[in-house]
C-alpha positions in Angstrom: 108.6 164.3 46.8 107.9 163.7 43.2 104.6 165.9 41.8 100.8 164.0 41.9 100.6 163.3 38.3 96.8 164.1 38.0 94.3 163.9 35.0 91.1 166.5 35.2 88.0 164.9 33.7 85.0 166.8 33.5 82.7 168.3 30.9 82.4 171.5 31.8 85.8 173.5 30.0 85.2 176.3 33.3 85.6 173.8 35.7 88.6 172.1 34.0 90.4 175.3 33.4 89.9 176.1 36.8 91.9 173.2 38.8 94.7 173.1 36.0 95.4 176.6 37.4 95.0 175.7 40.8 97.1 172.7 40.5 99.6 174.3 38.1 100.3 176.6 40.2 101.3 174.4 42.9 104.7 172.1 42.8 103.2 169.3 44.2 101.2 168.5 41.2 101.4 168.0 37.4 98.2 168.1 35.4 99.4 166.1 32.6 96.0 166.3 30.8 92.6 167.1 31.1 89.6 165.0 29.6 85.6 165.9 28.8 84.5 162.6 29.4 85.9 159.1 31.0 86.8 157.6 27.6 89.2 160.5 27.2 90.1 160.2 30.5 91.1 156.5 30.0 92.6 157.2 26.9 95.2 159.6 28.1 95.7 157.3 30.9 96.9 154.8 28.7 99.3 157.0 27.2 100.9 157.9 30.5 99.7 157.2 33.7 98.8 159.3 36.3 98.4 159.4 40.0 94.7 160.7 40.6 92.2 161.0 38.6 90.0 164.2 39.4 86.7 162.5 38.0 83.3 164.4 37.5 80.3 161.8 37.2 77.7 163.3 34.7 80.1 163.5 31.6 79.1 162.3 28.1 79.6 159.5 26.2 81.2 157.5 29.3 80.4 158.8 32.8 82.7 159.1 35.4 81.2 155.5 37.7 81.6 153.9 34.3 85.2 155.2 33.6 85.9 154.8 37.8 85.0 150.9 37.4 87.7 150.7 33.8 90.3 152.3 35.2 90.2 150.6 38.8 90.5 147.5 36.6 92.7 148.0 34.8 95.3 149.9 37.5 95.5 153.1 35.8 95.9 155.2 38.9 93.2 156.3 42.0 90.1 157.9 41.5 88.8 161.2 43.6 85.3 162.0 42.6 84.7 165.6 42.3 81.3 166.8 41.7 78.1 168.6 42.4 75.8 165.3 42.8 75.6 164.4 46.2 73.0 160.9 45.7 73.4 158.1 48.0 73.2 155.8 45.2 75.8 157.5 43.2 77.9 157.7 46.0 77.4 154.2 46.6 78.2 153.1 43.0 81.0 154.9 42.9 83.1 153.6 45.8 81.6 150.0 44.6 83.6 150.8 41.5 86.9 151.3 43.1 86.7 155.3 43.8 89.1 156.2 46.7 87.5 159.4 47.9 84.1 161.5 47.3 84.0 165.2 47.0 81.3 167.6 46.4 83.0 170.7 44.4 82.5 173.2 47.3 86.1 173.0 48.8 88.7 175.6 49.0 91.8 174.9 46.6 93.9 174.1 49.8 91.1 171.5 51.1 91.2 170.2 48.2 94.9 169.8 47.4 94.8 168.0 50.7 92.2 165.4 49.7 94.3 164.7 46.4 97.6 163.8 48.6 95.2 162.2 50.8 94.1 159.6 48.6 97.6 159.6 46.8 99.2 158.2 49.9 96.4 155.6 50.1 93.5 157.4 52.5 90.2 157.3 51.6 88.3 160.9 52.0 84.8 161.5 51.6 82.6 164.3 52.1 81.3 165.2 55.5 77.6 165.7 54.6 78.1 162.6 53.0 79.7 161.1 55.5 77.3 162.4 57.5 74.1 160.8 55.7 75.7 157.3 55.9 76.2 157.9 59.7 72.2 159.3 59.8 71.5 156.1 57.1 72.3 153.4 60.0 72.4 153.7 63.8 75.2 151.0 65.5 72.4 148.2 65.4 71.2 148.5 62.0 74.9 148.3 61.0 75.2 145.4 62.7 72.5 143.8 60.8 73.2 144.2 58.0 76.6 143.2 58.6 75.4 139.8 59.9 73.4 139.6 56.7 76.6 139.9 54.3 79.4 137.8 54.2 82.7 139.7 54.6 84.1 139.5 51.2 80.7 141.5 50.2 81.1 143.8 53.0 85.3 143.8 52.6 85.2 145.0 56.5 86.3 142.0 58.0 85.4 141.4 61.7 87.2 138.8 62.9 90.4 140.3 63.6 89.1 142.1 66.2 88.1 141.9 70.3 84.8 143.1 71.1 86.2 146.3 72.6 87.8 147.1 69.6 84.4 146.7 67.7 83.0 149.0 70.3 85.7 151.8 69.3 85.3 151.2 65.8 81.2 151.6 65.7 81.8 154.7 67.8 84.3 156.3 65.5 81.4 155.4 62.7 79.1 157.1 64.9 81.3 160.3 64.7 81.9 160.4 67.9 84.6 162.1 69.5 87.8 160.3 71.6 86.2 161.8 75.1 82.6 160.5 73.8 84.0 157.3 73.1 85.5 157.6 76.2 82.2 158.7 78.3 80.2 155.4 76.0 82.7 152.4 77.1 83.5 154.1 80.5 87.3 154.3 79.5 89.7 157.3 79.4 90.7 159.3 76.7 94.0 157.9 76.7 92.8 154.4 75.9 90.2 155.0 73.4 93.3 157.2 71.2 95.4 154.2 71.7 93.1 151.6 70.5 92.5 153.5 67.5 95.8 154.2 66.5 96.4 150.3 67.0 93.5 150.1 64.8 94.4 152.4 62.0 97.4 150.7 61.8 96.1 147.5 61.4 94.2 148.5 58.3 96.9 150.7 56.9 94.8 153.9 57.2 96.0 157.1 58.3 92.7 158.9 59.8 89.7 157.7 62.1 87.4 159.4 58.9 88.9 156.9 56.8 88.2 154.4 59.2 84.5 155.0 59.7 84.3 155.0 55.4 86.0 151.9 55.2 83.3 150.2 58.3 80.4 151.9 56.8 80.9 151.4 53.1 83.7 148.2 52.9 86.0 150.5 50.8 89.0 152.2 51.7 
């Protein structure tokens, strides 16, 4: 396949120096510049377009939720936060803006060459402690509250396409549950639960049930 074009934005010059080699050294990615803040960011963007952005969010002069919400706008490639804040808030303002995956920089360079092709072929990856606070955040009736509280082009998780079954499997997978404690919930078998989510996944054009439970949680994929 052709190499992930990828931009590095962050502040710090160790951290920047540090992926360029770990990407550089890879053929599956070009690091065709690195930036210490969004505005650089979005100005080498402009002057040729990348893939994925690797996008710290504490950066000066423009931050990296700021420079997330210009460059979503203006279709200058996807966005992968990478970074050392884990806040629900910045987490959440991020993925409003358009950010395709959330990563806290504690990966190996393999995990996180993964994410970057991830979100290059169109999943959404986040975090599992982070994942793991939004599960903690809302158990399967608070989610649906909230839900009924929101219209679905707020929440962008549209419900109506689905049976109530399939609701049931997708709360679950939310839920982090596994296919035989899906299976255990409904009083189904393992067999069915796998196929409803596949059906599922490919109905919303994602690729993994992680994705799945970001995109119910959140409204992003």
């Amino acid at each position: 396949m052709d190499k992930i074009k990828v931009i590095i934005a962050d502040d710090s010059d160790f951290v920047r120096d540090g992926m360029k080699i770990i990407l550089g050294v890879d053929d599956d990615f070009e690091v065709i510049g690195c930036a210490s803040n969004g505005r650089e960011a979005i100005e080498l963007a402009e002057r040729n377009k990348p893939d994925i952005f690797l996008m710290d969010i504490q950066m000066p002069e423009m931050d990296g939720i700021e420079a997330t919400k210009y460059i979503v706008e203006h279709d200058l490639g996807k966005v992968l936060i990478l970074t050392t804040f884990d806040d629900d808030d910045l987490v959440k303002r991020a993925l409003k803006n358009g950010a395709k995956g959330y990563l806290i920089k504690n990966h190996t360079p393999d995990h996180l060459k993964q994410m970057i092709k991830s979100v290059y072929h169109g999943t959404g990856v986040m975090d599992e402690s982070i994942l793991e606070t939004f599960i903690n955040q809302k158990d399967a009736s608070s989610i649906d509250r909230d839900i009924d509280k929101r219209d679905s082009s707020s929440v962008g998780f549209d419900l109506s396409g689905y049976s109530e079954r399939e609701l049931d499997i997708i709360k679950a997978v939310a839920e982090g549950l596994s296919n035989r404690q899906i299976a255990e919930k409904l009083f189904i078998s393992e067999g069915t639960v796998k196929n409803y989510i596949t059906n599922i996944l490919s109905k919303e054009n994602l690729s993994h049930r992680t994705a799945l439970a970001v995109y119910y949680l959140t409204g992003k994929k």
